[in-house]
C-alpha positions in Angstrom: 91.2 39.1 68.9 93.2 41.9 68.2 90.0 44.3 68.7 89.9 43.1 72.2 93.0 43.9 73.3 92.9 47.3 72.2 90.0 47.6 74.5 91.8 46.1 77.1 94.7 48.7 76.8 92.3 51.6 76.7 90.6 50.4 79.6 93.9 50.2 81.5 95.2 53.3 80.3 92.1 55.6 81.4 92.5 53.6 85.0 95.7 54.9 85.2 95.3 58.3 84.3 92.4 58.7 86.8 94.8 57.3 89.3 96.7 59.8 88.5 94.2 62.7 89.2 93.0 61.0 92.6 96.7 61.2 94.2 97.7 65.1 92.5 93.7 66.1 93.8 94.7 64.3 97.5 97.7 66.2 97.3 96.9 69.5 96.8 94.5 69.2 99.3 96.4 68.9 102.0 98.7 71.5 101.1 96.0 73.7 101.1 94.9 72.3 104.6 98.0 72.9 105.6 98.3 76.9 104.8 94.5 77.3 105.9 95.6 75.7 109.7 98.9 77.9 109.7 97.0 81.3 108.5 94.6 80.3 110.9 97.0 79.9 113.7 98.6 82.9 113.3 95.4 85.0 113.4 94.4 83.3 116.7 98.0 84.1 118.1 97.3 87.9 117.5 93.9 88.1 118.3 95.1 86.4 122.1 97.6 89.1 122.5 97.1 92.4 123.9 97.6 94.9 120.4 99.2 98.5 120.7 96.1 100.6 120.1 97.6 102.1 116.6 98.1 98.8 115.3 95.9 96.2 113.6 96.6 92.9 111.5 94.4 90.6 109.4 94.6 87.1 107.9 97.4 88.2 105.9 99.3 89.0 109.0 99.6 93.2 107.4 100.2 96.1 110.0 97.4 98.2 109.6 97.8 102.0 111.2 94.4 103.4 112.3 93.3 107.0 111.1 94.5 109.3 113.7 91.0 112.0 114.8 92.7 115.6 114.7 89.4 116.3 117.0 89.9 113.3 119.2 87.8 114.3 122.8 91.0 113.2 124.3 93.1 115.6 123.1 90.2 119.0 123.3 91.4 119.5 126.8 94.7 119.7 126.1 94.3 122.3 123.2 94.3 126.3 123.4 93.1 127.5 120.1 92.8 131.5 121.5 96.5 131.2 123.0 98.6 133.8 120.8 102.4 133.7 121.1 102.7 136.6 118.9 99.6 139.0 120.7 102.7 140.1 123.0 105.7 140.3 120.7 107.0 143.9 120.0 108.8 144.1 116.9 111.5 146.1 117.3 114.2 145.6 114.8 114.7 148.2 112.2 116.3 146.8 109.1 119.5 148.3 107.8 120.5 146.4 104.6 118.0 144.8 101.9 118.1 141.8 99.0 116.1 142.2 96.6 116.0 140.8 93.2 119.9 140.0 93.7 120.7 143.2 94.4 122.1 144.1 98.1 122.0 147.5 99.7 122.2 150.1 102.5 118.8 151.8 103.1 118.6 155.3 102.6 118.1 156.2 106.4 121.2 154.3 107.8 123.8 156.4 109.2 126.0 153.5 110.2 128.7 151.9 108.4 127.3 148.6 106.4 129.4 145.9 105.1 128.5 142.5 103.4 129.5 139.4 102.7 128.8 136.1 101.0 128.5 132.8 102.9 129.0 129.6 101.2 128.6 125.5 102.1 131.8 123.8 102.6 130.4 120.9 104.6 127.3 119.8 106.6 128.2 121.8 109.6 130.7 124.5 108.1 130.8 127.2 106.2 133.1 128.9 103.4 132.5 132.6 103.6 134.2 135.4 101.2 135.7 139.2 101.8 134.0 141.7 103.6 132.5 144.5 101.2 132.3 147.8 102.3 129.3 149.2 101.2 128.4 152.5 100.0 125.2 154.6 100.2 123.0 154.6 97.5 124.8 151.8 95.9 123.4 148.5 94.9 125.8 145.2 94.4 124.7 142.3 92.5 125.2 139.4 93.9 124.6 135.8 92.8 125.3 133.7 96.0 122.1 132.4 97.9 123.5 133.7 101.5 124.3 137.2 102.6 125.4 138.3 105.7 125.5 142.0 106.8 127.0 143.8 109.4 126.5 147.3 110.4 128.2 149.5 113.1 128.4 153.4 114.3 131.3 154.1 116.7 132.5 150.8 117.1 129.4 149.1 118.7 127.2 146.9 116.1 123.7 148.2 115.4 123.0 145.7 112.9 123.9 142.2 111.6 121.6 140.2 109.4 121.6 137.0 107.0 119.7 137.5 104.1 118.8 134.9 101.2 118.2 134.2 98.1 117.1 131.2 95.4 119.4 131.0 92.5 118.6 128.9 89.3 121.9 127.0 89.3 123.5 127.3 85.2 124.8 124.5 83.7 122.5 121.9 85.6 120.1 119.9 83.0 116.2 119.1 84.3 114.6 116.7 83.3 111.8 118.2 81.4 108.0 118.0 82.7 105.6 115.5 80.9 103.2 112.9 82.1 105.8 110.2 83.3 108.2 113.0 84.7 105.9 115.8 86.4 106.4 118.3 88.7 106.8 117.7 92.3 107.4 120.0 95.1 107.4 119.0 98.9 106.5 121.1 101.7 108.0 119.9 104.6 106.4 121.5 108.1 109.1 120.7 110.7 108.6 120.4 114.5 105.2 119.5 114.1 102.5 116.7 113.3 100.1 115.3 111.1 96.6 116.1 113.7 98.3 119.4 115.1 99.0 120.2 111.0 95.1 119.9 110.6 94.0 121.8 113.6 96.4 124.8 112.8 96.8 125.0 109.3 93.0 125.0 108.3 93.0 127.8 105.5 96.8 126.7 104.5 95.3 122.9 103.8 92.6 123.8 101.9 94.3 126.2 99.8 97.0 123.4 99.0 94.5 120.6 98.2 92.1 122.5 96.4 94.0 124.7 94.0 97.3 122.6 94.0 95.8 119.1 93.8 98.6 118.3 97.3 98.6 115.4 98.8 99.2 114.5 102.7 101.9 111.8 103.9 99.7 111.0 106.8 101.9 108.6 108.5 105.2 110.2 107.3 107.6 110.3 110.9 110.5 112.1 111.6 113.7 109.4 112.0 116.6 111.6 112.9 117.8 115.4 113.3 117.5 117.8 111.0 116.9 117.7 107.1 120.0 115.0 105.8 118.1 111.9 107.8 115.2 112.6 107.3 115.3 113.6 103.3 117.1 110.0 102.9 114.2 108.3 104.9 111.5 109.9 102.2 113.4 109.7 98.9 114.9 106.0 99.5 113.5 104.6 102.4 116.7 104.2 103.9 118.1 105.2 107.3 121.1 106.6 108.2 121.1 107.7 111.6 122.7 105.5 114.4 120.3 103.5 116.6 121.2 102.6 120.2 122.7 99.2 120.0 121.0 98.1 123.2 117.7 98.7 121.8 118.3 97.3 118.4 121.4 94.8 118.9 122.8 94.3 115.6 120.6 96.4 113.5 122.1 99.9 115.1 124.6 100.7 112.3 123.3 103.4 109.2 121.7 101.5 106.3 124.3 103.8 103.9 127.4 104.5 105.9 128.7 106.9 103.3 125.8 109.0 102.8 127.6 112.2 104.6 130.2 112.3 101.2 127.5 111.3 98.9 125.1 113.9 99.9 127.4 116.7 101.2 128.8 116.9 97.6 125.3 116.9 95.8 124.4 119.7 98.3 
């Protein structure tokens, strides 16, 4: 008697637990029904519409930019590969002053009077600069400060004026020291130009960079505001911080980091 109704209880217990697996199996069916029909729907809605010709999505609804041809027939008629801005430039500046491993000077042929003076950053659009320096022939001054301007004159009238310049290892500042996590890295920034006009011009420059230095192109890098501040927040952080128009972009005109003029005007 008692042998049976363990039985029994087995029996109802392995009904109830495949029970169980019928309704969780019904159930995650349809919820995967259900994504199939919505990923489905949304890839017939873009495949309807008319797409910008440098833009692409798939079933996972990602914006795909196409490879740009440098050589595109297109664009051949438009190009001038034998046109030569500089075949008709005449040089005719004589220099006067010279900076050369930090030293600034008169050259020896100069017969007017030279003076220098350094120019530092005070702000983004400012500068700081120090007292004139009379210079002296066949004198050298050492000079630590990256920006030098010069101005030269004979009888009053100026003959020359020049801003020369300079790198200078800053003291004091600690680098990170190069390994395998921390290497390296320098960025060459070509403005005023693009990516296909980059490859057409630049040929010899290319192949010298990506076959002895290893570089690496940011095909699809774009320029999002005026000059370097924007533009080096945009690459470094992804962020922007240039003003948009507000009727173009209602409520998403403002700068991403409204402070970054202090931040990065004192880092300068």
């Amino acid at each position: 008697m008692v042998k049976l109704k363990v039985i029994k209880s087995l029996i109802a217990f392995t009904l109830i637990i495949g029970l169980f697996f019928v309704i969780f199996y019904l159930y995650m069916n349809d919820i995967y029904n259900t994504s199939i029909a919505s990923t489905q729907s949304i890839s017939n809605f873009f495949e309807k519409i008319n797409l910008p010709a440098d833009l692409s999505f798939d079933k996972q609804n990602e914006c795909r930019l196409v490879k740009l041809d440098p050589w595109d027939p297109q664009v051949i008629t438009h190009l001038y590969p034998n046109w030569n801005p500089l075949e008709t430039c005449r040089i005719n500046r004589h220099m006067q002053t010279e900076l050369k491993n930090g030293t600034i000077r008169m050259l020896n042929d100069i017969t007017s009077e030279c003076q220098y003076r350094c120019l530092y950053v005070s702000s983004e659009l400012d500068l700081k600069p120090s007292n004139w320096i009379k210079m002296k022939k066949n004198a050298t001054y050492q000079e630590s400060c990256e920006f030098i301007e010069t101005h030269c004159t004979k009888n009053r009238t100026t003959t020359f004026q020049y801003i020369h310049d300079q790198l200078v290892k800053q003291s004091g500042k600690v680098f990170q020291e190069e390994d395998e996590l921390h290497p390296g890295v320098f960025m060459l920034v070509l403005d005023s130009t693009s990516s296909s006009s980059g490859i057409r011009t630049i040929m010899e420059t290319n192949q010298v960079l990506r076959q002895f230095y290893d570089a690496t192109t940011f095909y699809y890098h774009n320029k999002v505001g005026l000059n370097s501040r924007p533009n080096a927040f945009a690459m470094f952080s992804g962020t922007r911080i240039s003003q948009l128009d507000e009727r173009r972009f209602p409520g998403k005109s403002d700068s991403e980091y409204s402070n970054s003029c202090k931040v990065s005007c004192l880092t300068v």
